[in-house]
Backbone as CSV, one residue per row, in Angstrom:
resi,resn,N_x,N_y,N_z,CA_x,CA_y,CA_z,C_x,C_y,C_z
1,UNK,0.835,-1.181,0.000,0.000,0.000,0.000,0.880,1.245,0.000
2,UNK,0.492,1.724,-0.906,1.539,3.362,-0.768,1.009,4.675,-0.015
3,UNK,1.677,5.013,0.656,0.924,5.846,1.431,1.189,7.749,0.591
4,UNK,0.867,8.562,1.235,0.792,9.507,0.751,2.144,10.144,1.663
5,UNK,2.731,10.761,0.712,3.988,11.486,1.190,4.170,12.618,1.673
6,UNK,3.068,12.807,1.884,2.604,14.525,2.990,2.451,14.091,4.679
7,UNK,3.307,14.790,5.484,3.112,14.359,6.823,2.582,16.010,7.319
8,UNK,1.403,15.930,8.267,0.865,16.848,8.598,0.752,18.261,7.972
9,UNK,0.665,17.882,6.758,0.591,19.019,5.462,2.125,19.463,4.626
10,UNK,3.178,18.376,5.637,4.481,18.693,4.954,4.653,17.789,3.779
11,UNK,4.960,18.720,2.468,5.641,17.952,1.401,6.971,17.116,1.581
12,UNK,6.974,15.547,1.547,8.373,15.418,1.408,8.723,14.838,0.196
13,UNK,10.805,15.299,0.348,11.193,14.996,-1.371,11.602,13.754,-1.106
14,UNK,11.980,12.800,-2.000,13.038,11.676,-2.252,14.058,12.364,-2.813
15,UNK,15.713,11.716,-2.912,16.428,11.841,-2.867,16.878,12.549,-3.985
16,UNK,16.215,12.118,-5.448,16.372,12.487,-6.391,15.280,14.100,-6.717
17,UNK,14.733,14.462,-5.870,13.817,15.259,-5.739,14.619,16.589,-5.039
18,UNK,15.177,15.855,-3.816,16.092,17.009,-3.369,17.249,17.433,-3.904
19,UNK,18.075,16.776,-4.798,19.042,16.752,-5.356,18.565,17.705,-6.281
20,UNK,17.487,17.720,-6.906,17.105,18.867,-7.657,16.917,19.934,-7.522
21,UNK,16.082,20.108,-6.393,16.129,21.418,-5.522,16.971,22.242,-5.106
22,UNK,18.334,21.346,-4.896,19.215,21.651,-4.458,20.373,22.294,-5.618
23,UNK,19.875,21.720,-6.667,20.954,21.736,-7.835,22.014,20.348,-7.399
24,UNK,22.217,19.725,-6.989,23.867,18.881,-6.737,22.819,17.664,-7.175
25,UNK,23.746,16.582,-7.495,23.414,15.006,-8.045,23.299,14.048,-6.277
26,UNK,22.505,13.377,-6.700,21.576,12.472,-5.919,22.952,11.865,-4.797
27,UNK,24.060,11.442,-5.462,24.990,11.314,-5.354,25.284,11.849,-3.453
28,UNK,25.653,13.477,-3.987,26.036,13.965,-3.255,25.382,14.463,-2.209
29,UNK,24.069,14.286,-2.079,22.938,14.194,-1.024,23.894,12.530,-0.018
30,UNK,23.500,11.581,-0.978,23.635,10.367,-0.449,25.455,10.631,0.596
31,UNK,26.176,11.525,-0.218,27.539,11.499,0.605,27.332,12.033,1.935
32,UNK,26.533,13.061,1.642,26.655,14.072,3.083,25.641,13.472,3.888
33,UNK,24.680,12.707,3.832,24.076,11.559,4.727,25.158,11.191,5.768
34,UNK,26.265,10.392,4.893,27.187,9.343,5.490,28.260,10.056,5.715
35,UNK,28.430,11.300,5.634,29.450,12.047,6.233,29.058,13.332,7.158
36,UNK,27.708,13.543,7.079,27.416,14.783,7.934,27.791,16.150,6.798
37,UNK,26.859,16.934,7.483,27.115,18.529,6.716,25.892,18.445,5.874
38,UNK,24.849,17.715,5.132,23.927,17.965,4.755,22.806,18.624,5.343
39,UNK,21.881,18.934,4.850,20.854,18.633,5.124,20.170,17.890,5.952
40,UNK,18.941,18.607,6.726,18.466,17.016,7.771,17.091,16.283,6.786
41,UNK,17.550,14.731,7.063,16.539,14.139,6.521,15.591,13.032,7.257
42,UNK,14.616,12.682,6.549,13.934,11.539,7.615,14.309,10.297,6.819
43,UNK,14.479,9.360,8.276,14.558,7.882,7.469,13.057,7.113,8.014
44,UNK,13.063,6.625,7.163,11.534,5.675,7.246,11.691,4.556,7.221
45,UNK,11.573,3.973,8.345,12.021,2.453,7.500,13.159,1.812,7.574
46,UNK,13.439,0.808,6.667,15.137,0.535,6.563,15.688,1.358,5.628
47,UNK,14.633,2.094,4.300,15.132,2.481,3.271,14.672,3.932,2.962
48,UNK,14.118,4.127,3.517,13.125,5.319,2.800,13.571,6.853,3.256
49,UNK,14.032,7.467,2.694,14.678,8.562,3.064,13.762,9.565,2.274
50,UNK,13.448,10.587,3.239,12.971,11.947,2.643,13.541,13.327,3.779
51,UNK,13.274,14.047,2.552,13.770,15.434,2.616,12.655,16.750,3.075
52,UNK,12.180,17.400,3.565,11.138,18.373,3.670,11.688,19.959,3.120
53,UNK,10.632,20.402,2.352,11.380,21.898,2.063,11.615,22.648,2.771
54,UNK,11.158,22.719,4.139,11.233,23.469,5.072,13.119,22.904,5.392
55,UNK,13.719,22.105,5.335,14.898,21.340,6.129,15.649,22.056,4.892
56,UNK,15.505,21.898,3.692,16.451,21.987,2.452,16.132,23.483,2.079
57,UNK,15.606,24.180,2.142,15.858,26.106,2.508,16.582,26.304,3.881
58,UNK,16.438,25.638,4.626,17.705,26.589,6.114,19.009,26.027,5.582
59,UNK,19.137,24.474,5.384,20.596,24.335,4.880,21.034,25.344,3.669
60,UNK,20.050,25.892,2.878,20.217,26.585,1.748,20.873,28.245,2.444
61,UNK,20.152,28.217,3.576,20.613,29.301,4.338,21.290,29.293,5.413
62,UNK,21.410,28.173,5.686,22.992,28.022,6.871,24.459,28.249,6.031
63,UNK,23.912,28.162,4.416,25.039,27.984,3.770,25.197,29.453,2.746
64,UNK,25.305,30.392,2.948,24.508,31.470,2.337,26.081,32.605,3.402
65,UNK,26.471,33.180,2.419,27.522,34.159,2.206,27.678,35.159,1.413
66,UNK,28.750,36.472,2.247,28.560,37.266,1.252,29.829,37.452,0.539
67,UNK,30.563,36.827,1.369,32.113,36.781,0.507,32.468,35.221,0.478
68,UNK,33.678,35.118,0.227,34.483,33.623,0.119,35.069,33.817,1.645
69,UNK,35.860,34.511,2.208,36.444,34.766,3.355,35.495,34.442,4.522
70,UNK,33.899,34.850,4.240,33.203,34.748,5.291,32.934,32.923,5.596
71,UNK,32.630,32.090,4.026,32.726,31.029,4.106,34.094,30.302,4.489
72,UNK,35.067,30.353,4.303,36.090,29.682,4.962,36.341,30.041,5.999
73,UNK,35.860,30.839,6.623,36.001,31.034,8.512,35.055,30.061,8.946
74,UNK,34.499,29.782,8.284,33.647,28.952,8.831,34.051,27.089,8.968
75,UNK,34.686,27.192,8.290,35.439,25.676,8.478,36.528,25.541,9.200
């Protein structure tokens, strides 16, 4: 049975969904899973990974600079 992929009115993406949103390949979602620094995501399951737009705009804005200098202080 497939359920509906809205949790309490939240849209969520799959992997290949956020990767789009994001601009970067599915790929590199899947790296920063297993290395940290992404995005937060939900796991469902053993397999089921989703993304919410609300989670993938703050990383969009945790990551958000106005120079290069300001971003490498940051690492």
């Amino acid at each position: 049975m497939m359920t509906d992929p809205k949790v309490m009115g939240e849209c969520l993406f799959d992997t290949k969904q956020a990767a789009a949103f994001l601009n970067v390949s599915p790929r590199t979602l899947e790296d920063w899973r297993w290395r940290g620094g992404g995005p937060l995501f939900r796991k469902l399951g053993q397999r089921l990974v989703r993304y919410s737009r609300d989670d993938l705009s703050a990383f969009i804005a945790r990551n958000t600079y106005a120079n290069t200098g300001m971003a490498q202080s940051e690492r």
